[in-house]
HTML snippet that shows the backbone in 3Dmol.js (N, CA, C, O; Angstrom):
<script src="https://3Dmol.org/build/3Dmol-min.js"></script>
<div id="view" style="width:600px;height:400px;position:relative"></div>
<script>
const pdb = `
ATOM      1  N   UNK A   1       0.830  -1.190   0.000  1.00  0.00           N
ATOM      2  CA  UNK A   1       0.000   0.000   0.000  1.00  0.00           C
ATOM      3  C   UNK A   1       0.872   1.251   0.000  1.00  0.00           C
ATOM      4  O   UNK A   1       2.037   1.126   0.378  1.00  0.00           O
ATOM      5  N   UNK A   2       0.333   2.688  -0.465  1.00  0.00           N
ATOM      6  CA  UNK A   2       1.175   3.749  -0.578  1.00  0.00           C
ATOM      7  C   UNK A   2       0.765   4.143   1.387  1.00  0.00           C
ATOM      8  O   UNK A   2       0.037   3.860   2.339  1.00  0.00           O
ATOM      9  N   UNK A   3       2.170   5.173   0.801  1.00  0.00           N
ATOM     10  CA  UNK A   3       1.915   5.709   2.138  1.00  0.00           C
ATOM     11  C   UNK A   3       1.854   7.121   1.845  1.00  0.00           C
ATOM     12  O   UNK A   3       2.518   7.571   0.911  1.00  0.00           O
ATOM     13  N   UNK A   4       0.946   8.039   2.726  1.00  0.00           N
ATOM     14  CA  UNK A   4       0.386   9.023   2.868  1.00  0.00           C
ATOM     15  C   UNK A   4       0.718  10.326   4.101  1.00  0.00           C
ATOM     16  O   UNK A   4       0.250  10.079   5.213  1.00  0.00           O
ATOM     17  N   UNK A   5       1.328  11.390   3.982  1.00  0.00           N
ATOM     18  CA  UNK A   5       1.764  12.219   4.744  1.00  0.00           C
ATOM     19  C   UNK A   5       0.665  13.817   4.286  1.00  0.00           C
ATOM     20  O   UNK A   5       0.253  14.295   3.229  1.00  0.00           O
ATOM     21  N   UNK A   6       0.543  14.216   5.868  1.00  0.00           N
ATOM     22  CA  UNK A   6      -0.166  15.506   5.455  1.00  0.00           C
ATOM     23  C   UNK A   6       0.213  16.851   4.140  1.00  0.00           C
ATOM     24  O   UNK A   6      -0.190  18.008   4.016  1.00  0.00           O
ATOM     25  N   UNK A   7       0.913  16.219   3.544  1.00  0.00           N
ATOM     26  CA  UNK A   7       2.020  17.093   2.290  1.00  0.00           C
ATOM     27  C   UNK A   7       1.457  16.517   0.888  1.00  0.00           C
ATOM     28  O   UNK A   7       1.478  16.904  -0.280  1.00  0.00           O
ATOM     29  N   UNK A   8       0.925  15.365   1.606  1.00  0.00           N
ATOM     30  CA  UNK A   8       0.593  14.579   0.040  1.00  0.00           C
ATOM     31  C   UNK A   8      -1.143  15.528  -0.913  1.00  0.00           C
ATOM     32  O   UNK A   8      -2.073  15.704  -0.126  1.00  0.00           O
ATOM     33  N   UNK A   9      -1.293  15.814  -1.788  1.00  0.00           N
ATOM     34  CA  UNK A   9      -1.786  16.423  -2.160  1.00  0.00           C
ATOM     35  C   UNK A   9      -3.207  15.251  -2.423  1.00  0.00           C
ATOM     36  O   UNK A   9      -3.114  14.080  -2.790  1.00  0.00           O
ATOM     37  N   UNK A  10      -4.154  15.828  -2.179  1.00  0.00           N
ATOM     38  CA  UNK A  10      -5.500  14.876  -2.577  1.00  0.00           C
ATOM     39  C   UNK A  10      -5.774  14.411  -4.101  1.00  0.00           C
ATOM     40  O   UNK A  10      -6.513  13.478  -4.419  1.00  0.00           O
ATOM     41  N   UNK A  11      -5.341  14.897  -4.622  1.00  0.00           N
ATOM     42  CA  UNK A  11      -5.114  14.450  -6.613  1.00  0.00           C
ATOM     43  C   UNK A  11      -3.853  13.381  -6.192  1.00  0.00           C
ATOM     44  O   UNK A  11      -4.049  12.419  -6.935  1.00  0.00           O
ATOM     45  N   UNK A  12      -3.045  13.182  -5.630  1.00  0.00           N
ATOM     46  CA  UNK A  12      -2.230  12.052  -5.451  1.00  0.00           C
ATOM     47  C   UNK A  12      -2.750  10.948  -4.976  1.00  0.00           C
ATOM     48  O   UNK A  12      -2.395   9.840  -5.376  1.00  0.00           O
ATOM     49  N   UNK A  13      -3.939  11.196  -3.777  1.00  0.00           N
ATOM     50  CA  UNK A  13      -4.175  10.476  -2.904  1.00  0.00           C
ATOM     51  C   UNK A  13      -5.621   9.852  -4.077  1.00  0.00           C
ATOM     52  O   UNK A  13      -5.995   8.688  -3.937  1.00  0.00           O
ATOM     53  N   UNK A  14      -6.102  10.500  -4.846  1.00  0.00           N
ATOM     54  CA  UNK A  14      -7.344   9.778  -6.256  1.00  0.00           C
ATOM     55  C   UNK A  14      -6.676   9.106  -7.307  1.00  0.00           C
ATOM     56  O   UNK A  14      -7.209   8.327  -8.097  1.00  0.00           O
ATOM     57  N   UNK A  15      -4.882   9.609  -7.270  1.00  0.00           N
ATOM     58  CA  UNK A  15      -4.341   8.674  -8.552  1.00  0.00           C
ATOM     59  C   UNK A  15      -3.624   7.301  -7.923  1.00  0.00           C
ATOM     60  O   UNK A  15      -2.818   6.699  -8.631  1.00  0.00           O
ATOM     61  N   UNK A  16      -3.864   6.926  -6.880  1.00  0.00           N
ATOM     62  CA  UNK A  16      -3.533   5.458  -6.194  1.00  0.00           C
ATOM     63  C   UNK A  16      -5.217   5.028  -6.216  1.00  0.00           C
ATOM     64  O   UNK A  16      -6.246   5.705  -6.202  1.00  0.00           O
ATOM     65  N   UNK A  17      -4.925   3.453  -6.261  1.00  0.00           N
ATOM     66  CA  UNK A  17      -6.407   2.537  -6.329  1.00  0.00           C
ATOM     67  C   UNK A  17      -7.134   2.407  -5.026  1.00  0.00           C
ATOM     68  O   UNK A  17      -8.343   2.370  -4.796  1.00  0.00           O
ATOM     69  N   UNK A  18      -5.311   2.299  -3.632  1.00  0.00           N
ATOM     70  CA  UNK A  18      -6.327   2.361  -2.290  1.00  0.00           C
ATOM     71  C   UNK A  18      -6.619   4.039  -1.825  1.00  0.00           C
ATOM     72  O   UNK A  18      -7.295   4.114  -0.799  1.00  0.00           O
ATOM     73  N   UNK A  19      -6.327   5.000  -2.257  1.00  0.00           N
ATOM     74  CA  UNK A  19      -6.736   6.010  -1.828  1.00  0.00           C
ATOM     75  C   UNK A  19      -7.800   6.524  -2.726  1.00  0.00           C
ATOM     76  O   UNK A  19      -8.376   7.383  -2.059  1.00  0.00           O
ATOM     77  N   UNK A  20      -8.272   6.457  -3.711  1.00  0.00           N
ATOM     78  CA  UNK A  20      -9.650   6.692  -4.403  1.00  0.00           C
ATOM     79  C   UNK A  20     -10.579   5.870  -3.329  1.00  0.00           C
ATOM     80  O   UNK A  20     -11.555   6.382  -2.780  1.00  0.00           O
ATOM     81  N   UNK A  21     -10.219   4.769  -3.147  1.00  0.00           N
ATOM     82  CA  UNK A  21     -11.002   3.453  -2.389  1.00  0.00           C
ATOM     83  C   UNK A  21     -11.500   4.517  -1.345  1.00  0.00           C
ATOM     84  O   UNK A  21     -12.645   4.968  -1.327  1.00  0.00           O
ATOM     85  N   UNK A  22     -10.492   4.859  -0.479  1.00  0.00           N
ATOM     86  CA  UNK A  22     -10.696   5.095   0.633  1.00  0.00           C
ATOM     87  C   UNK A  22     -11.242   6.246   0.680  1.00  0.00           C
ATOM     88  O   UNK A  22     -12.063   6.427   1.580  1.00  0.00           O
ATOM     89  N   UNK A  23     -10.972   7.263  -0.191  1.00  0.00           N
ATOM     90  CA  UNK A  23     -12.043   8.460  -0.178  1.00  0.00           C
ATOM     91  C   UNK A  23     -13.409   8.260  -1.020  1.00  0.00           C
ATOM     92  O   UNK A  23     -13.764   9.373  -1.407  1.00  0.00           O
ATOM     93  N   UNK A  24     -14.172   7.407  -1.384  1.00  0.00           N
ATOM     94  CA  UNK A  24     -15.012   7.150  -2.222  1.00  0.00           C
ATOM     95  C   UNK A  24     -15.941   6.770  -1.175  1.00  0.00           C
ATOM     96  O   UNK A  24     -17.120   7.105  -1.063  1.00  0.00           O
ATOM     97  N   UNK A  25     -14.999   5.760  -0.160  1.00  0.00           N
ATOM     98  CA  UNK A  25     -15.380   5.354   1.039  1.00  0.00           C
ATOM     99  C   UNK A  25     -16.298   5.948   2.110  1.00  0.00           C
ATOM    100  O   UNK A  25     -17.167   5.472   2.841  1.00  0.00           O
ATOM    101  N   UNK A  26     -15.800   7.119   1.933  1.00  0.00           N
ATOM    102  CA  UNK A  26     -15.674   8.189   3.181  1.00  0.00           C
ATOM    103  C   UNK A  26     -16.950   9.634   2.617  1.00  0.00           C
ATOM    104  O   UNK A  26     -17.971  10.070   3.148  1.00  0.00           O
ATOM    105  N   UNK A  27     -16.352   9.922   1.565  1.00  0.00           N
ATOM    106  CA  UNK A  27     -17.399  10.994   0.328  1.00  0.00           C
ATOM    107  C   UNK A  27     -17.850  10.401  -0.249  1.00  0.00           C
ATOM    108  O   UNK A  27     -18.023  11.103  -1.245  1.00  0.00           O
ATOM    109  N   UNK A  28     -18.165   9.689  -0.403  1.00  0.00           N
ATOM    110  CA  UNK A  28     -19.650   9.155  -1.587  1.00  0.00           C
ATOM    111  C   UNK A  28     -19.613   9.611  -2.969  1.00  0.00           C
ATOM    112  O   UNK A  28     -18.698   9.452  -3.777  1.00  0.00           O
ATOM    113  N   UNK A  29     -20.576  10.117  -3.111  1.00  0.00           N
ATOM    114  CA  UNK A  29     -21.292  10.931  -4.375  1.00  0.00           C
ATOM    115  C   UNK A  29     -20.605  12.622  -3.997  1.00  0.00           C
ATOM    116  O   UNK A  29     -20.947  13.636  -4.606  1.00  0.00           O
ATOM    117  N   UNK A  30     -20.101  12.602  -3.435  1.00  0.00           N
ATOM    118  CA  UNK A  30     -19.535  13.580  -3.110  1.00  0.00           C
ATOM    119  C   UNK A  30     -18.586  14.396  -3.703  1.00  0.00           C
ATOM    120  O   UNK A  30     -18.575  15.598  -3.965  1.00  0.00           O
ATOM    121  N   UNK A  31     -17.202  12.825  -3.976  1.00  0.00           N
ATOM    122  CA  UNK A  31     -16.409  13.237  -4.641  1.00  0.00           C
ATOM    123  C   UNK A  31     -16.503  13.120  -6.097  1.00  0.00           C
ATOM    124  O   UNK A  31     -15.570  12.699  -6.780  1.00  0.00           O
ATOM    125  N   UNK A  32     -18.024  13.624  -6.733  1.00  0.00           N
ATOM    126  CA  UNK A  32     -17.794  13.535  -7.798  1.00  0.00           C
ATOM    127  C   UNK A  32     -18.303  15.276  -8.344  1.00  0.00           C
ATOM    128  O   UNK A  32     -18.199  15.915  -9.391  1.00  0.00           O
ATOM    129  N   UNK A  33     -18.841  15.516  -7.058  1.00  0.00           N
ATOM    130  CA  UNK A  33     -18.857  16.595  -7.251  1.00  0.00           C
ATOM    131  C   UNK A  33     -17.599  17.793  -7.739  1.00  0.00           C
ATOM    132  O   UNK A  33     -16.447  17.562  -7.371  1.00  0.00           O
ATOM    133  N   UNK A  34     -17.905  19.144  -8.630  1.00  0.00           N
ATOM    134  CA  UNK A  34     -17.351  19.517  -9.086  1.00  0.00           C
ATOM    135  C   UNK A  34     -16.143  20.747  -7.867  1.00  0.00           C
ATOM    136  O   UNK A  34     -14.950  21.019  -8.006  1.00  0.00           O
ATOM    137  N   UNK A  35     -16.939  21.108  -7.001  1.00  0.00           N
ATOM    138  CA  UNK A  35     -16.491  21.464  -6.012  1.00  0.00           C
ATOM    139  C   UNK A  35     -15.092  21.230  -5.587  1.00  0.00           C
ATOM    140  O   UNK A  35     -14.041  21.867  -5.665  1.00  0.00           O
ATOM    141  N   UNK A  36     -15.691  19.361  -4.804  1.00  0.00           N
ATOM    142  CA  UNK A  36     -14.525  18.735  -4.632  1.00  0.00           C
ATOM    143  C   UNK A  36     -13.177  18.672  -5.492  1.00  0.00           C
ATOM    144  O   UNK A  36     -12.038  18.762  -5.033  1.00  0.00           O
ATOM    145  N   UNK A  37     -13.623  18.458  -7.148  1.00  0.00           N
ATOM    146  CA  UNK A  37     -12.248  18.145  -7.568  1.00  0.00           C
ATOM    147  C   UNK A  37     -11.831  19.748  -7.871  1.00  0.00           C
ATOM    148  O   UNK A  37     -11.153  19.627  -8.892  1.00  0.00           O
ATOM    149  N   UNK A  38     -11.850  20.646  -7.668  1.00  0.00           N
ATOM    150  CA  UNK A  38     -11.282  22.025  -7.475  1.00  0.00           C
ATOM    151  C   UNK A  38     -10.495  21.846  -6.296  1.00  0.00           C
ATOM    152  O   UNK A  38      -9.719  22.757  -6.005  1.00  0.00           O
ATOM    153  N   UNK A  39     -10.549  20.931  -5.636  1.00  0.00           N
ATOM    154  CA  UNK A  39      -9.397  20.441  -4.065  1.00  0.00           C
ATOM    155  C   UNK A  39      -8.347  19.889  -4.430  1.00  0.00           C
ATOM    156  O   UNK A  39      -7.360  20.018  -3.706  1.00  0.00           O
ATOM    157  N   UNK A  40      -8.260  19.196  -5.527  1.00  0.00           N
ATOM    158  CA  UNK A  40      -7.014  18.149  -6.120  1.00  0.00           C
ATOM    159  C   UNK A  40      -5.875  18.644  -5.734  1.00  0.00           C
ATOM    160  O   UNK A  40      -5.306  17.882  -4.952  1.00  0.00           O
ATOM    161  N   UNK A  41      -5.067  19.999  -6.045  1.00  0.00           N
ATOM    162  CA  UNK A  41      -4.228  20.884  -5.806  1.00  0.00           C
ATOM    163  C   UNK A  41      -3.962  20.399  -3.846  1.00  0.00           C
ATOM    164  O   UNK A  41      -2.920  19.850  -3.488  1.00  0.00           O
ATOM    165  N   UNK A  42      -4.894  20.680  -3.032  1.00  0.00           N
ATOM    166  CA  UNK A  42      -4.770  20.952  -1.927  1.00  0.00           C
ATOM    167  C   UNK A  42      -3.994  19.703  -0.948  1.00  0.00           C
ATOM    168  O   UNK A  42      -4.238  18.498  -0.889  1.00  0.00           O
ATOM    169  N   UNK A  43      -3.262  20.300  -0.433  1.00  0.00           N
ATOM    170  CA  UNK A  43      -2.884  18.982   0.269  1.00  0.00           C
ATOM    171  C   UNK A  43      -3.823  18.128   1.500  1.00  0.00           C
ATOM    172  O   UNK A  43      -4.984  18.516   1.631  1.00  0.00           O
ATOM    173  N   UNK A  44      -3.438  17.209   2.220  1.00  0.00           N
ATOM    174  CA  UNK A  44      -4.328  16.809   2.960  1.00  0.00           C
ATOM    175  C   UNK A  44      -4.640  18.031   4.403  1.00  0.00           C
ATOM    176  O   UNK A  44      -5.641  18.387   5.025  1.00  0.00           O
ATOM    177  N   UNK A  45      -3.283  18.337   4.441  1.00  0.00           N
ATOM    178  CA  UNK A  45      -3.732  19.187   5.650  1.00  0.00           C
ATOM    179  C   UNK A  45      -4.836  20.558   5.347  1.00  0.00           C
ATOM    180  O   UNK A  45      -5.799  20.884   6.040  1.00  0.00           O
ATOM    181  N   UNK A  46      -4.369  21.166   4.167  1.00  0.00           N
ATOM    182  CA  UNK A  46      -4.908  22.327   4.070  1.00  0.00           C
ATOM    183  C   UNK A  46      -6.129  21.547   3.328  1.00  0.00           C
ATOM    184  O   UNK A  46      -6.577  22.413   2.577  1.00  0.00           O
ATOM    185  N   UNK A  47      -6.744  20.613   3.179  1.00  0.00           N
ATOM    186  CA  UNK A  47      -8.358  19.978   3.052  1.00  0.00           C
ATOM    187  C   UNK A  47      -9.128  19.679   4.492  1.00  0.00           C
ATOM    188  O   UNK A  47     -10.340  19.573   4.677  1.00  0.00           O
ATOM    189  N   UNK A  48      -7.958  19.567   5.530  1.00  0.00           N
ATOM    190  CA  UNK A  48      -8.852  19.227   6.671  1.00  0.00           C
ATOM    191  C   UNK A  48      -9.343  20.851   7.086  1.00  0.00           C
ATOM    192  O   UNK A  48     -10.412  21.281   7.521  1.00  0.00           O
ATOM    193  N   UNK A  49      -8.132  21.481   6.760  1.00  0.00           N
ATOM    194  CA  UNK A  49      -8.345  22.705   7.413  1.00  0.00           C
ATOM    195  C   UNK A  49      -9.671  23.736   6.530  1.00  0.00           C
ATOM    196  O   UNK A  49     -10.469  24.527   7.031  1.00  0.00           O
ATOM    197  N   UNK A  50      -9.561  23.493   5.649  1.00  0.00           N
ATOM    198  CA  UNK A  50     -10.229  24.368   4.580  1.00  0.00           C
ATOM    199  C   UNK A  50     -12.020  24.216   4.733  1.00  0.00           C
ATOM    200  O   UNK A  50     -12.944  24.992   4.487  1.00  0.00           O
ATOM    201  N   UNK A  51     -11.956  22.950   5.212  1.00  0.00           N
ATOM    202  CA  UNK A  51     -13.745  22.424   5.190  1.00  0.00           C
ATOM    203  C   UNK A  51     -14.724  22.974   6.033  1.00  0.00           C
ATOM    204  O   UNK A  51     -15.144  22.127   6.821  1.00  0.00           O
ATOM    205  N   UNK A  52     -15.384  24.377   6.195  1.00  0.00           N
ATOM    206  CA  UNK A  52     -16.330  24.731   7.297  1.00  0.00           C
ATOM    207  C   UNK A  52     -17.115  24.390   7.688  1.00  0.00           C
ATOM    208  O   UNK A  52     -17.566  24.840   8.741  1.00  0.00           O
ATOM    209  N   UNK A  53     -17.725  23.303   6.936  1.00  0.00           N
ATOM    210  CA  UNK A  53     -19.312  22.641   7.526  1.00  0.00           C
ATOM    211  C   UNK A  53     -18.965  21.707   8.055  1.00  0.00           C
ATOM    212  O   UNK A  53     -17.891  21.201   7.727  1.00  0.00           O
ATOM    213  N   UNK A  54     -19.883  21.058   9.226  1.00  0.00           N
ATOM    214  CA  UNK A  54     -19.492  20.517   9.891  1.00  0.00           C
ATOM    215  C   UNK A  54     -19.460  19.018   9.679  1.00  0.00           C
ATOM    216  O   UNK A  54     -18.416  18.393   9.866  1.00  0.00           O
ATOM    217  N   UNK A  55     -20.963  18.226   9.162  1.00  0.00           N
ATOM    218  CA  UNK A  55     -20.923  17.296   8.691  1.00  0.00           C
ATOM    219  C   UNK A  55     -19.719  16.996   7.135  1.00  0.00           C
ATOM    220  O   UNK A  55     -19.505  15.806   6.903  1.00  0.00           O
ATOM    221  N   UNK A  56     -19.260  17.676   6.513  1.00  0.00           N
ATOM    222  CA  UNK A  56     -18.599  17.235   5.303  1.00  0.00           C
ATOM    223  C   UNK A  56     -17.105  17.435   6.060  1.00  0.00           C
ATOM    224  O   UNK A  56     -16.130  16.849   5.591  1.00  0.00           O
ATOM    225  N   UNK A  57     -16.971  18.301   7.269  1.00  0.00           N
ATOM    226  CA  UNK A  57     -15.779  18.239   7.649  1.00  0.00           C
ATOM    227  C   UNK A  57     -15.254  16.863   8.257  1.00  0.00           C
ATOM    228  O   UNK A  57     -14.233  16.273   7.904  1.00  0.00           O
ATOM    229  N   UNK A  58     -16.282  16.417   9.379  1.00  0.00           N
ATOM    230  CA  UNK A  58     -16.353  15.087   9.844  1.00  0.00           C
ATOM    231  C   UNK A  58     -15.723  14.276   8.744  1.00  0.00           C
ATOM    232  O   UNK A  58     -14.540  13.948   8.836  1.00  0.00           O
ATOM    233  N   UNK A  59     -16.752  13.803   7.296  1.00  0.00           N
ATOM    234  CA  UNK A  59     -16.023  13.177   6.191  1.00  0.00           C
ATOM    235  C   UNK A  59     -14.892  12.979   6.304  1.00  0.00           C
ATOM    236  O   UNK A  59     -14.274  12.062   6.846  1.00  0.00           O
ATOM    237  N   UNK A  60     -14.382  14.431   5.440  1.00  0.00           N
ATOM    238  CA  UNK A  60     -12.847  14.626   5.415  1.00  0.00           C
ATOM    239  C   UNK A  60     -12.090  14.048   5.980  1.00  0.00           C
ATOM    240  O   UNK A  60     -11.249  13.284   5.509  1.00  0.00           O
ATOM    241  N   UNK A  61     -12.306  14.380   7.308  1.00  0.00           N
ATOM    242  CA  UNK A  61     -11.645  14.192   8.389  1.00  0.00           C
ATOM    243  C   UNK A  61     -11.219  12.763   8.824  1.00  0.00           C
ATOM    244  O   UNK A  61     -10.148  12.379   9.293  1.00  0.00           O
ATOM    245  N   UNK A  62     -12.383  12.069   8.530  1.00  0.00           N
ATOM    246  CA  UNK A  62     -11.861  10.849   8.440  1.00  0.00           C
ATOM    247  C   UNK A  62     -11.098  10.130   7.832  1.00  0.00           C
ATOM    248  O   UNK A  62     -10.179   9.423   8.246  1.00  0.00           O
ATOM    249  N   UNK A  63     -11.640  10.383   6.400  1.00  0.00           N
ATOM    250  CA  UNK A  63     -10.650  10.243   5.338  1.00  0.00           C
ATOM    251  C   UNK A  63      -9.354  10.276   5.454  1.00  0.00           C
ATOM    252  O   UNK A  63      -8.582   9.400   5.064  1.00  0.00           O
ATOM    253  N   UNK A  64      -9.046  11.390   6.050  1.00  0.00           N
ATOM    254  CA  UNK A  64      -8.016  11.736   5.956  1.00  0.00           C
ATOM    255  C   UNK A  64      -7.388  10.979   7.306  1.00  0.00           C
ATOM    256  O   UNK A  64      -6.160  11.055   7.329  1.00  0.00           O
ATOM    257  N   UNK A  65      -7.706  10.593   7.918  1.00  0.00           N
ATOM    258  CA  UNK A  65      -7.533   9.765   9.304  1.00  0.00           C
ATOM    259  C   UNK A  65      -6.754   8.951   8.879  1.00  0.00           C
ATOM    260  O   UNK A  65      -5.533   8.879   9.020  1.00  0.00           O
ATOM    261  N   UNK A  66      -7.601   8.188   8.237  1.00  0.00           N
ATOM    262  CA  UNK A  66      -7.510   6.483   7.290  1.00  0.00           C
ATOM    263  C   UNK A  66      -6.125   6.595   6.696  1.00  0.00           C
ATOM    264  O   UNK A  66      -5.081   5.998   6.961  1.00  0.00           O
ATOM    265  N   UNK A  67      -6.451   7.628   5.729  1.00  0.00           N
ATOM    266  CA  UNK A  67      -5.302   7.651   4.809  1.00  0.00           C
ATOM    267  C   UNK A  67      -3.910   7.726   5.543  1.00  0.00           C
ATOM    268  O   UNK A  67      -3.056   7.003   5.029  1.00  0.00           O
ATOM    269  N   UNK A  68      -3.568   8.342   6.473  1.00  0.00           N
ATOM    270  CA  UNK A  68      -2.464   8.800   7.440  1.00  0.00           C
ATOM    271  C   UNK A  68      -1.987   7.852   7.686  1.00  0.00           C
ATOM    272  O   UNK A  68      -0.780   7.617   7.619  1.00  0.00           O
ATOM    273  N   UNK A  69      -3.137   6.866   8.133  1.00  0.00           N
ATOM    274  CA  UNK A  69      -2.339   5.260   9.315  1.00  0.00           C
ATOM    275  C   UNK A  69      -2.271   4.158   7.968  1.00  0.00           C
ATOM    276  O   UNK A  69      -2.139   2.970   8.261  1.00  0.00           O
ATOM    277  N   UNK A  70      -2.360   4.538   6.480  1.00  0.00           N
ATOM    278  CA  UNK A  70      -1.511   3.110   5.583  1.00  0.00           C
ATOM    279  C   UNK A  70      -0.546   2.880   5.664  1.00  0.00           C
ATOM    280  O   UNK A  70       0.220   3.806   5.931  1.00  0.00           O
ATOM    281  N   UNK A  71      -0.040   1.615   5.499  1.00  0.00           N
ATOM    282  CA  UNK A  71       1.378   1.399   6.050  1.00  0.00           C
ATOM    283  C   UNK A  71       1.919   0.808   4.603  1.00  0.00           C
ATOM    284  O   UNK A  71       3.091   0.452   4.480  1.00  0.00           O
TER     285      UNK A  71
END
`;
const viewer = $3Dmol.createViewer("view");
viewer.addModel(pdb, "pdb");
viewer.setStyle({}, {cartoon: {color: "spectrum"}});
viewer.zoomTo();
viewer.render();
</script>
C-alpha cells in the first residue's frame, strides 16, 4: 500500500487505487462533485483545514484519518 503524509496532495491520494477506495469510502457521491475536484491541488492538511461545515468536515476528516495510518 502507498503511504500518505499531510504534504501529500488529494489528486495524489485519487491517482492510487487504495486512496480513491478510501475516499469514495468516506465521500460518496460527493467526490464527484465539481467542487470537490477544485481540491485536487490541496494537500491533505490544508483539506482538513479548509472544510467549514461541519458534517462534510467530519467526512474529510476521516478520510483523511484512514489515509495517514496506511502502512
Amino acid at each position: 500500500m502507498s503511504k500518505f503524509n499531510e504534504k501529500s496532495t488529494f489528486e495524489e491520494v485519487l491517482n492510487t487505487p487504495e486512496g480513491k477506495e478510501i475516499a469514495r469510502k468516506h465521500l460518496g457521491s460527493l467526490l464527484d462533485r465539481p467542487s470537490v475536484g477544485m481540491m485536487k491541488n490541496k494537500s491533505l492538511v490544508e483539506l482538513r483545514n479548509m472544510i467549514p461545515l461541519p458534517p462534510i468536515k467530519k467526512k474529510f476528516s476521516a478520510m483523511i484519518d484512514e489515509l495517514l495510518t496506511l502502512n
